[in-house]
LUMZAZA-587447 format. One record per atom (N, C-alpha, C): residue in one letter; x, y, z. Coordinates in pm, whole numbers, plus 50000, padded with zeros to 5 digits. Each point is the difference from the previous one (the first is absolute). Layout:
# residues N
AXYZ
...
This chain:
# residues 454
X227754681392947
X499584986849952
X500404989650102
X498974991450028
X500114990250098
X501354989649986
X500474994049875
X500964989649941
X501065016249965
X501314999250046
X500785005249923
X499984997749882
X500615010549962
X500255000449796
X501344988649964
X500745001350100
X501254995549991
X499914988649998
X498844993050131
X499694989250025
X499444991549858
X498855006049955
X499584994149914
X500844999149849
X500965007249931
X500635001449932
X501034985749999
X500644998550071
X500884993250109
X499494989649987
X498484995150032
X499284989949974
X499574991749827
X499595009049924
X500094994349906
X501344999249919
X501155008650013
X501124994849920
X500634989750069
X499834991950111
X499944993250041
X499044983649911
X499155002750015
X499224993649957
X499684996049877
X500325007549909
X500554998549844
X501064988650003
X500945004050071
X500634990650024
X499894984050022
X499535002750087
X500244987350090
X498944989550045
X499035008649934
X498334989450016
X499274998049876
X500844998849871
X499384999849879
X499294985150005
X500934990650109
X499524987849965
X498974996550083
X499315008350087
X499124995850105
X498665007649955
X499204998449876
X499255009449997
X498945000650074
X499604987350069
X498924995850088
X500175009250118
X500895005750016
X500455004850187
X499485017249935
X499575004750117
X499735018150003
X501435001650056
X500465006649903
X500925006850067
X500265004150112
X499225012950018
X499805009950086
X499694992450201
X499834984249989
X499144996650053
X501234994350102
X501624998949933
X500834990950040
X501225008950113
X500494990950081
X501025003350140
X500934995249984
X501205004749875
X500534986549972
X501965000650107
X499935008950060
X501134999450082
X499495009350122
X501024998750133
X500145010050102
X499255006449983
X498725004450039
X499045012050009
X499745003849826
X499694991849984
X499294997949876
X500945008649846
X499245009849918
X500815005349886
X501015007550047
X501534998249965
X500545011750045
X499945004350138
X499794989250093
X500115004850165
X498915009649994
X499154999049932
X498735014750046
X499774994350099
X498474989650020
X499584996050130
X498565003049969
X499945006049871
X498845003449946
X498614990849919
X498904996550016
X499214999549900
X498905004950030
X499055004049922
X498725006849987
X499274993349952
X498975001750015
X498714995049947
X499864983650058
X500714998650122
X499984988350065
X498874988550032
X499265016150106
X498284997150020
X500904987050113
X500605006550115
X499864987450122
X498855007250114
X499994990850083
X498764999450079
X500495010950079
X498955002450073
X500315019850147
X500484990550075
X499594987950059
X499824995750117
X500454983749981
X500904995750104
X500014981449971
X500084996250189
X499844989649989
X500474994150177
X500414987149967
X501434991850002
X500584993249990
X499564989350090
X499565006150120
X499864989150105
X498404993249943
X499295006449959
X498334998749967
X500264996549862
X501024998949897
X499644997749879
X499125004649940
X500035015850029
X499025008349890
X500705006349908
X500055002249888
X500805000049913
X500765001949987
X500694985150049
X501294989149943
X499514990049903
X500624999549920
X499824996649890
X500964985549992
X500824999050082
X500814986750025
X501415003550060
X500544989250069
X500915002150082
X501034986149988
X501515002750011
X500324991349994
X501294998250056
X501114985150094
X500485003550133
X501244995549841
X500875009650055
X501155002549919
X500784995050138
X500704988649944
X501474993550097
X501115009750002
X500534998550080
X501755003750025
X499755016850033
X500825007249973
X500095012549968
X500295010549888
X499285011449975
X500755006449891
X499055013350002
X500965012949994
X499585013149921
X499624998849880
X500014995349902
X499685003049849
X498314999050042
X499735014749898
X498615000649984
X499504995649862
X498894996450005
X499354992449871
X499975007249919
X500214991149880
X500705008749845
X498564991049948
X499655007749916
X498054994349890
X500315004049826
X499774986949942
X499844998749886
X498944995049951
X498755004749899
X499324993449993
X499164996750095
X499764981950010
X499354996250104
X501224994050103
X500765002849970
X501214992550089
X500795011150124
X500374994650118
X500155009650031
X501784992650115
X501355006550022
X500614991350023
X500555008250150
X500514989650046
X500635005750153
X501234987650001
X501175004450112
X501104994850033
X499844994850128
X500844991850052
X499484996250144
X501824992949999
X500645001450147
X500914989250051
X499514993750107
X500144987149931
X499564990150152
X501364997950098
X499824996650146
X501194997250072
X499584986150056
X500864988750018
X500004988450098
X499615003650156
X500685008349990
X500265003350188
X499625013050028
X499995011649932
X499855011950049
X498475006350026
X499684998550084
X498605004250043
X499825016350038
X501075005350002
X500105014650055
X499035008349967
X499304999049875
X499585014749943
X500725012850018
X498585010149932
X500365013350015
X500095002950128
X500775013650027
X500065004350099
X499145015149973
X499195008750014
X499425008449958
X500565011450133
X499485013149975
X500555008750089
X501175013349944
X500195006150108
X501225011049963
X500934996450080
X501135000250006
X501254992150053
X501044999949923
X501344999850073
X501315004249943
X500444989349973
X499914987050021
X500834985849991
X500385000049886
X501005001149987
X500974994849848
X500484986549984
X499884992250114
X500284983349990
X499064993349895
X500624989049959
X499234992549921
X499284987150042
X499104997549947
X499444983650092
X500814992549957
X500884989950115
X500964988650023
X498994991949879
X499714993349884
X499504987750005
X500654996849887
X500664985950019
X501194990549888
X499234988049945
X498634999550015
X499314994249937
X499385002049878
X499534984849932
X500474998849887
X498605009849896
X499725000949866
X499015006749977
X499435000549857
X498834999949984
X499784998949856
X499175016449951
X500765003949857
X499925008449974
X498324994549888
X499365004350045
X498514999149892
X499315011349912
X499334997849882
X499365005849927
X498724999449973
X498885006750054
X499024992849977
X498645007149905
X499604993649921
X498745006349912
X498954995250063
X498865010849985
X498404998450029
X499315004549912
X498824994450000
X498945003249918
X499415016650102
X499905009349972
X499705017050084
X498624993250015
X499664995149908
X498355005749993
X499214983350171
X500874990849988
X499464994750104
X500984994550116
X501134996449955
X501485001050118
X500374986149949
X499444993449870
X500614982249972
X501375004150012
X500644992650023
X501985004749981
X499414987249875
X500775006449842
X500304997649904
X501424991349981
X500865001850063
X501084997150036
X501435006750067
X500694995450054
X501344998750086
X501044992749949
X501285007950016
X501234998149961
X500955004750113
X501054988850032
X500945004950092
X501225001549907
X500615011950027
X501105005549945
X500934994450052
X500275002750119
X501334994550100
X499874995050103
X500704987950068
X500114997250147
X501314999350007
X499875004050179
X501285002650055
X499575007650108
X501654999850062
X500005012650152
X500065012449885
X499415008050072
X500145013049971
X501555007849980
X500135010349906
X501635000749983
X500225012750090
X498715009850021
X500095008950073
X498754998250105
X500115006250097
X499014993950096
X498935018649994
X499535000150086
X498645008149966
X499755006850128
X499315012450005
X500045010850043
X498844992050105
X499555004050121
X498444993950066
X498745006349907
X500105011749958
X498895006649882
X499944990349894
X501244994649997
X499954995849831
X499874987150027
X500014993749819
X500424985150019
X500815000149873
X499954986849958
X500654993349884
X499775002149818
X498755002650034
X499135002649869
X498745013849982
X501365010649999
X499275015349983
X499955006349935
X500614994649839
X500145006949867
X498224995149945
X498845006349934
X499554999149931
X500434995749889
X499324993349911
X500094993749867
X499615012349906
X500524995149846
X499555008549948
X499514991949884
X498885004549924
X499754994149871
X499285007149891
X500454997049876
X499245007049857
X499244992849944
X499214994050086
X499004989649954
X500854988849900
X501204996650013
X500734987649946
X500524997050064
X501145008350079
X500634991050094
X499915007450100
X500464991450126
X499935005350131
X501574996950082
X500185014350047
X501365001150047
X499884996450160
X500974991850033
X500015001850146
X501275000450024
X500545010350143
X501025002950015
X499984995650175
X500964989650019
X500294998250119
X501395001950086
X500665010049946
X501155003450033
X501184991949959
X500704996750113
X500944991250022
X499654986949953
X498774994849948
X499724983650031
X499625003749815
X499825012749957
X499884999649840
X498875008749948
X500275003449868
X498665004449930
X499634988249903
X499045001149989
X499064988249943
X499235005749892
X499524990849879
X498965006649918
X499204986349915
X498985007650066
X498624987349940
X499205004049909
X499364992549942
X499375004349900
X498344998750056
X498715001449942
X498835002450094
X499264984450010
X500614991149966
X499604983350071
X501134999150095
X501085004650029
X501204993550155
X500674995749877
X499965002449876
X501524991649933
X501115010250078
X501174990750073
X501065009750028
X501025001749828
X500135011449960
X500865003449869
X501095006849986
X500635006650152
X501235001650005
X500395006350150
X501104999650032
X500365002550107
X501425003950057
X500325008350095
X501195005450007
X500255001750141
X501424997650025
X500765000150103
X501075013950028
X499585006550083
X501145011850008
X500824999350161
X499994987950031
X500984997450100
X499145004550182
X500625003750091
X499555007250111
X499895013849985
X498685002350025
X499765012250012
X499725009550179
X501015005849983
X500255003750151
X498835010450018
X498814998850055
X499255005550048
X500135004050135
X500365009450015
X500305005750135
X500055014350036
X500375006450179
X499855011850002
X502135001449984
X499765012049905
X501514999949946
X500575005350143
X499865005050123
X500435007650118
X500634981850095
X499394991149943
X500044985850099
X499484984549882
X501464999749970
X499954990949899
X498674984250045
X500314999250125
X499444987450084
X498425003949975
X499665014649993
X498234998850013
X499534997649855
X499954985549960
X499144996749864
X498605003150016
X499635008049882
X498685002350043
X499204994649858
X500624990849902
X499464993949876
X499525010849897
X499744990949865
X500135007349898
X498315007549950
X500135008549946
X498425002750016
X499995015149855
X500374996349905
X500655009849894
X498594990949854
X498975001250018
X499444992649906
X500035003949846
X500234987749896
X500055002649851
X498955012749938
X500305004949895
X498614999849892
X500355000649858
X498904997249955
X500424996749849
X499345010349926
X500605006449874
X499865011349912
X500274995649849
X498905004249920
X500374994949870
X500934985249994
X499514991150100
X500254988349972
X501425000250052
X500955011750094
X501154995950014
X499465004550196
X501084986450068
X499895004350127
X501255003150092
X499625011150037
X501025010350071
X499814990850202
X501424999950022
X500214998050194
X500465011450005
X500205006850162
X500855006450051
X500694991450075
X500845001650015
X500884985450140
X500745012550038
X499855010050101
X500575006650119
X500544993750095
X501254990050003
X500504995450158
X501135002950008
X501244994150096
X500435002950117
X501674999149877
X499794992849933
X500994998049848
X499824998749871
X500625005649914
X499614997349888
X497935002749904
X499755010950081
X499125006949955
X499894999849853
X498894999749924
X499614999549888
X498295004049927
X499765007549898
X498555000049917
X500104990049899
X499454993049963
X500174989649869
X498334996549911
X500355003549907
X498684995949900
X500134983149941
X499484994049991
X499884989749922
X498654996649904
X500144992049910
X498754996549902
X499074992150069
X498775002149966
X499384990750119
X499474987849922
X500164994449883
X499634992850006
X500964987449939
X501735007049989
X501304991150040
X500805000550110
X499665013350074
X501344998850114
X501005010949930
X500434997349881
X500875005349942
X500395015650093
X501025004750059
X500565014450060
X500275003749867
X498955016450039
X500485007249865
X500565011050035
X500525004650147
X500845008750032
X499785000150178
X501635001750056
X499834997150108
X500925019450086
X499965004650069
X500765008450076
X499985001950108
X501274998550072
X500974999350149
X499085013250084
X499614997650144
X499525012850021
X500905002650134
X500485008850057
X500255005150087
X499665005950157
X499154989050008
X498625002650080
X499944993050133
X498935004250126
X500084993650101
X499124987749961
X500104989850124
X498834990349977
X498385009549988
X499584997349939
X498335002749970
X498934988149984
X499005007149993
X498614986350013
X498845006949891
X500365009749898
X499395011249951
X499724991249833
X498985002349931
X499174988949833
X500835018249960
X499784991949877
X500595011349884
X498695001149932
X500495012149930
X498215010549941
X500184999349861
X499055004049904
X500875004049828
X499285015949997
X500445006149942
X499515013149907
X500045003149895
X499535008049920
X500385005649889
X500595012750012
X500625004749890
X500465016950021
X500445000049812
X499515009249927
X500595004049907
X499854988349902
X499524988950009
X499664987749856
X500634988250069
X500665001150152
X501444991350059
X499394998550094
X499834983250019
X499644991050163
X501015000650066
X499805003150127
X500635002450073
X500544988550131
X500514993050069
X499664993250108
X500895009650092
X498925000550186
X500235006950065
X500124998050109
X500884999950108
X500684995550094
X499925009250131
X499334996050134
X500365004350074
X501454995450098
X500315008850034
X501404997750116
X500365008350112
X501205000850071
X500235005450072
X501675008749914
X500894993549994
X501345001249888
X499835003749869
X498624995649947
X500014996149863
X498885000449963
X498725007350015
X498094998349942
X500735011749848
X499564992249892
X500225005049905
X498994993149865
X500785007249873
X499134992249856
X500884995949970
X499504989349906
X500934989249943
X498815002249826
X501214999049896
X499024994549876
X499264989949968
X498954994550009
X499294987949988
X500754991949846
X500245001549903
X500774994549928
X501574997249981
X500885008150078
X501234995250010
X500625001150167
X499125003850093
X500534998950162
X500745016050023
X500705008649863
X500865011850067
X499255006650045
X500595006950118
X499625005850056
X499795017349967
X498685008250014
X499735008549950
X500075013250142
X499394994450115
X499955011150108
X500154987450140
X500835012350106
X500264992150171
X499955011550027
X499614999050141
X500095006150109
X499864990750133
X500895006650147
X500394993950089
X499085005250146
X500174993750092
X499345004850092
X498314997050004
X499514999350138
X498894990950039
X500124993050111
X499004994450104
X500314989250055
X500854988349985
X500674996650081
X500624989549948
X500024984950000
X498764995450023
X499484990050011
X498534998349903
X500475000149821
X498775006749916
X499214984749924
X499015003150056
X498914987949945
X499145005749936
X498965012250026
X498955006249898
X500554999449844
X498915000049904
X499804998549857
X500165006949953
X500725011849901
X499345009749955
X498895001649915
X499555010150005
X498495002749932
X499625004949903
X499334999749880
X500275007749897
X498565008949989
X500555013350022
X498985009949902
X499855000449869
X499495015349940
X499575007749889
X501805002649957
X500305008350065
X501415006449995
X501265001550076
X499584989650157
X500554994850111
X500304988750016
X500674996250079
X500544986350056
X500175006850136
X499184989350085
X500135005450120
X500724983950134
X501385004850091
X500344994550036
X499485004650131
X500724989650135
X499734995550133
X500684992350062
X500525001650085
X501094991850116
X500175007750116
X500384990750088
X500355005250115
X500664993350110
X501035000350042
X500734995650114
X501285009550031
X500664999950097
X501325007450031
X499495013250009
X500865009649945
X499885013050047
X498445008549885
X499974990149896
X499045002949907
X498694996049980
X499285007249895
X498434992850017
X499025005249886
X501055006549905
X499355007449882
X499074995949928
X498975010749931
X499414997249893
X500445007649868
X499954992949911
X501185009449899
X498934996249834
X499595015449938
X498884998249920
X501584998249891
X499944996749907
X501124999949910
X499225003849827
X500895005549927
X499485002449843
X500454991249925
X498824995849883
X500504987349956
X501015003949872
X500595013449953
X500814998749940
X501505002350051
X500004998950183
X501234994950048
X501404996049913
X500745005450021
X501554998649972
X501004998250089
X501134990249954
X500675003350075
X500315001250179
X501165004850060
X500064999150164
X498685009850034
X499054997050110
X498735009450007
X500035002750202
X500884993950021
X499835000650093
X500255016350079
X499034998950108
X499615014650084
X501405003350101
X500285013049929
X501125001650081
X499465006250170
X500785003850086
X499395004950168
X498865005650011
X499724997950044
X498545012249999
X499505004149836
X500294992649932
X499015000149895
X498684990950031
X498835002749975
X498754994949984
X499754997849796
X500715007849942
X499454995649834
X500985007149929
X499914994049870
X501285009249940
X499414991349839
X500574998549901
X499645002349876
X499004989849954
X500694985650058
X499074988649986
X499344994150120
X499805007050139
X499244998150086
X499325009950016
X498274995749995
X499435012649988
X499395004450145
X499784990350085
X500185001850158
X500344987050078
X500135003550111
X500624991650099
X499835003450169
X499574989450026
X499764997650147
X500914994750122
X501135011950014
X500724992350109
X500174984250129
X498605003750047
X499384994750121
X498564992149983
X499594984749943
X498375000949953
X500244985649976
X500985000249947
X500284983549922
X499294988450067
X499654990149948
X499604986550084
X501254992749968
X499974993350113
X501154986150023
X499464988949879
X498754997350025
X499764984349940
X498975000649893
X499185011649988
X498925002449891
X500305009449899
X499614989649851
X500055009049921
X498895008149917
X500165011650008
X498625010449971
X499194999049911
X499135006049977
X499005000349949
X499135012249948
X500055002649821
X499715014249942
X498634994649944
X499115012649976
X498034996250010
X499875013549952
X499524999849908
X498885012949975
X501505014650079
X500885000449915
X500965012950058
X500065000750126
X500074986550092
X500405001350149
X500984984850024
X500985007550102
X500744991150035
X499634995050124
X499844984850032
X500174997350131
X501264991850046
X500125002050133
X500944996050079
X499814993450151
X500234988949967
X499244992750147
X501334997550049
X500245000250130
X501224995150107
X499734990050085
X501194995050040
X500384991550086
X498584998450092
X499975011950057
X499295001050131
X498455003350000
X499354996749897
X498865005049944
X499655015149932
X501095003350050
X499915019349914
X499504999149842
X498755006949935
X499894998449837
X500585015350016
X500525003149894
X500365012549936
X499355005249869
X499245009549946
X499325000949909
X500975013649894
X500735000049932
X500805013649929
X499314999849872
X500085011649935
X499685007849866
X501024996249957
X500104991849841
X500954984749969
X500985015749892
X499975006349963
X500315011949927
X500865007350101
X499765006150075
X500565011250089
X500224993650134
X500094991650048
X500374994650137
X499275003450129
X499105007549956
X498795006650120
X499624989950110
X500075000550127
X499714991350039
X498295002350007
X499304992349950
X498554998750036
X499155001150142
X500174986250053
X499834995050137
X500584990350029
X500494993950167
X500494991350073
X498844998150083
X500204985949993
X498774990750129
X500314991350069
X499604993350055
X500614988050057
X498964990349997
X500574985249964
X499044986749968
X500654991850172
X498654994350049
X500164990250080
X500955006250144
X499674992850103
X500375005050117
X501514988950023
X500855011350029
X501714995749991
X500024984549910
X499454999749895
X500154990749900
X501325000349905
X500514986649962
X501275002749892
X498934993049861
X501085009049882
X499894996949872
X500625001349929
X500134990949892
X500994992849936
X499755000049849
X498634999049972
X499224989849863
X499865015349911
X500595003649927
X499655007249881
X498465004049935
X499575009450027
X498215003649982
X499844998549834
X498514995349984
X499615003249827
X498745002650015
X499815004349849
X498865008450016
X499034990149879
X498605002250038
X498734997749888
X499195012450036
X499425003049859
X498745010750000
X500005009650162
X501065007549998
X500375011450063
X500194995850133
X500304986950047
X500024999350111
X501444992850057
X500314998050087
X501935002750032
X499494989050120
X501064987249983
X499314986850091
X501744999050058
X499925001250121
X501105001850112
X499694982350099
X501254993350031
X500194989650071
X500585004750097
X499874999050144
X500864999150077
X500514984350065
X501064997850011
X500834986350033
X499024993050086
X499255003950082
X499014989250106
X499014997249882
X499895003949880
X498854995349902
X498315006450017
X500185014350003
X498845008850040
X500275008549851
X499635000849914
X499555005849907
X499465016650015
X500115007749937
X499955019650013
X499745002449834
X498315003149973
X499805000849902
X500125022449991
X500415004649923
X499975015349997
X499875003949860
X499005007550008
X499475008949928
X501225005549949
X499905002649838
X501475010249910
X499435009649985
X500415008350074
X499865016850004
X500535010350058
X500105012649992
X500435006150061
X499985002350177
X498794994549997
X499364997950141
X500084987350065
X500444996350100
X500074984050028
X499144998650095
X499434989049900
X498934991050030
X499874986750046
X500604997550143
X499434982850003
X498794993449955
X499574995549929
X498874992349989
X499754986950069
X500575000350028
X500364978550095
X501034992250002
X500094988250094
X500964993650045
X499684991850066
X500174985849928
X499774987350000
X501024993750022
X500064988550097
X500824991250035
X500024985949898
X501234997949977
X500374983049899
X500304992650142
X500005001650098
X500604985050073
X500874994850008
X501395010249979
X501034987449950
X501385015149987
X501204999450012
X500565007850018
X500625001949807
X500205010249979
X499885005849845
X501475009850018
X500384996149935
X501335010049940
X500354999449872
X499334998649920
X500144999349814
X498745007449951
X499995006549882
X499485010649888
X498994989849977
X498735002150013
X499214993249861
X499675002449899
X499354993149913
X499525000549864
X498595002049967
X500055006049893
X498375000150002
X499894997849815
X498814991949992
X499804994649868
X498245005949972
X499454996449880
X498495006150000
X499074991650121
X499665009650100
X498784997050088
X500934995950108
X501125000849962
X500694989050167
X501235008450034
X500254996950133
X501245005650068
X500444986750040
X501494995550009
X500524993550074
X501225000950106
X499424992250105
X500935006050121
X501194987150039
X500885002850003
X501084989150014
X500205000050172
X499904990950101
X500295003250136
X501304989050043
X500165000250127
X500564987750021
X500214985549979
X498274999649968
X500364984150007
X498925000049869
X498895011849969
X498834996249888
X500135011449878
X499014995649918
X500635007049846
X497884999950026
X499945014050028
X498245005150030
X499475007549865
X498954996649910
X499485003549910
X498845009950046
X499875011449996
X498505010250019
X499365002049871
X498704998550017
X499405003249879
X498545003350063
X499375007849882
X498415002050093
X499494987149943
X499404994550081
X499024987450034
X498704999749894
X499894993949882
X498875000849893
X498764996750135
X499954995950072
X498805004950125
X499725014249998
């Protein structure tokens, strides 16, 4: 089946929930955090165009120049659709795109406004803008990164924004700001070199109306749920963990939501109603930003830096310490595992019983999401870097590389390029896709595709 079972299941107890009051909105139709339901990356029945040219305005559908900087990819409700942006006084730097070891951070002590901004999807009106915070920055930012790289999250009532160090925020769907929270400095950094800030980038989501952070840094690590529509903390726990840049997942197992954590010290379950902890295991890259992913009967993790680079399929009735002792590849609650495969910065992507795995360096990886088979390896783009997390519509797998060249591929056993179109503009964030439209977040523009009623 094209939609996981898990996926769709997942979707409406969800939705029982949390969209009783929106009856006007299709469900099925909405992106409402990080790579849309549950980090899939998934929707079907999209119907976007084969073909667009950005430079010719053939189906673009509207375009629009987003100030300052920011990773967060567009979160869609309805007709509304929202993105983050930090503006700087002085800092003109941009991205830096590429493969490269620099662990320095960009020098800039200038001052900055943290923004929120709504659009109308269907033509690009900005509906309205809200600045959360100004100020210097409390941690300074990686050259990849910037200031504003958490995605928002929303249940069609309110909308979460998480800007690290400068705050989480929560609006309601006119910009009323309705509550807000301070958790001090958040040391975003590489834990090997306290000095390389590389900013916060751990985005919210909201579940049955409660919204879960991960905050992985350098002290005082923490998972915390709160109510989303007081603020109210309804359970908070200490984690033990390196700095990370990695969104938290939910599952089910046995009648019990789950929230699910990748790490390097510490990728484990937590109970979605009281925070204890149910299953950990250790080991991974140690520099962990990918999402985890939810199957049928899997949770599938990804990281990679240091001596590691695993892919690790996990069972969702996990217990307890799980971690792989030496030369183990699987043992009671790992049902396989990939030593050597991991991506640094992307998080994967499950379709019709296949896993993909895109890398750093353009490598896709295609495995049998069950047994760890490797399928096929290819390579996208000539010595190209990538960064932006792939999603899929109606069987097809839409790849960014950082210069902003687009890699549309066929989901199958067989890999299939079908095309590759240039945005103009350098791209390192996930897009979204809503009915008939994809949206591409770049450097400086927020690009709408749609096929052209021409």
């Amino acid at each position: 089946m094209k939609k996981q079972l898990i996926f769709i299941s997942l979707i409406f107890s969800f939705l029982f929930l949390s969209c009783q009051n929106n009856i006007n909105v299709d469900p099925a139709k909405q992106w409402p955090s990080y790579r849309g339901y549950f980090a899939s990356g998934i929707l079907d029945q999209a119907n976007l165009p084969e073909f667009w040219d950005v430079e010719k305005s053939i189906n673009i559908k509207w375009t629009a120049d987003i100030p300052g900087l920011g990773l967060s990819s567009p979160v869609i409700w309805g007709d509304k659709l929202f993105i983050t942006t930090a503006i700087s006084t002085d800092d003109n730097t941009g991205l830096k795109p590429g493969i490269y070891g620099d662990i320095s951070p960009v020098n800039d002590t200038s001052a900055h406004q943290w923004k929120v901004y709504c659009y109308d999807k269907n033509n690009g009106e900005m509906l309205w803008e809200r600045t959360s915070y100004i100020g210097v920055p409390k941690i300074k930012r990686h050259p990849k990164s910037t200031h504003a790289n958490c995605s928002v999250a929303t249940n069609g009532e309110q909308i979460i924004a998480f800007f690290g160090s400068e705050g989480l925020y929560c609006y309601d769907m006119k910009g009323q700001l309705l509550w807000q929270k301070d958790f001090g400095i958040l040391k975003s950094v590489f834990f090997r070199a306290e000095s390389a800030e590389w900013e916060f980038s751990s985005s919210p989501i909201i579940y049955k109306n409660v919204v879960i952070i991960q905050n992985d840094v350098l002290e005082n690590s923490f998972v915390a749920a709160f109510d989303a529509k007081t603020g109210k903390q309804l359970w908070k726990k200490e984690r033990d963990e390196y700095p990370g840049w990695c969104t938290p997942n939910i599952y089910r197992n046995g009648g019990k939501d789950i929230v699910v954590l990748n790490g390097y010290k510490h990728r484990g379950g937590y109970d979605f109603e009281t925070g204890e902890e149910i299953w950990r295991m250790s080991g991974g890259g140690d520099i962990q930003i990918p999402t985890p992913i939810i199957g049928k009967d899997l949770i599938y993790f990804n990281s990679a830096h240091g001596r590691s680079s695993p892919i690790l399929a996990i069972k969702k009735n996990a217990k307890g310490d799980i971690t792989l002792k030496k030369e183990e590849s699987s043992n009671e609650f790992v049902q396989w595992s990939i030593p050597k495969g991991g991506a640094y910065m992307q998080t994967m992507i499950l379709y019709d019983g296949l896993l993909y795995n895109c890398k750093w360096n353009g490598n896709i990886f295609c495995y049998d999401a069950i047994t760890g088979e490797e399928i096929y390896k290819e390579k996208l783009g000539d010595v190209k870097s990538f960064s932006a997390s792939p999603v899929i519509a109606d069987g097809k797998l839409y790849i960014s590389d950082e210069e902003g060249m687009v890699y549309i591929v066929q989901t199958s056993r067989d890999f299939k390029l079908l095309a590759s179109y240039p945005l103009g503009d350098i791209c390192m964030t996930s897009p979204a896709i809503t009915e008939n439209i994809i949206f591409f977040r770049t450097q400086k523009k927020l690009i709408a595709i749609s096929q052209s009623e021409e």
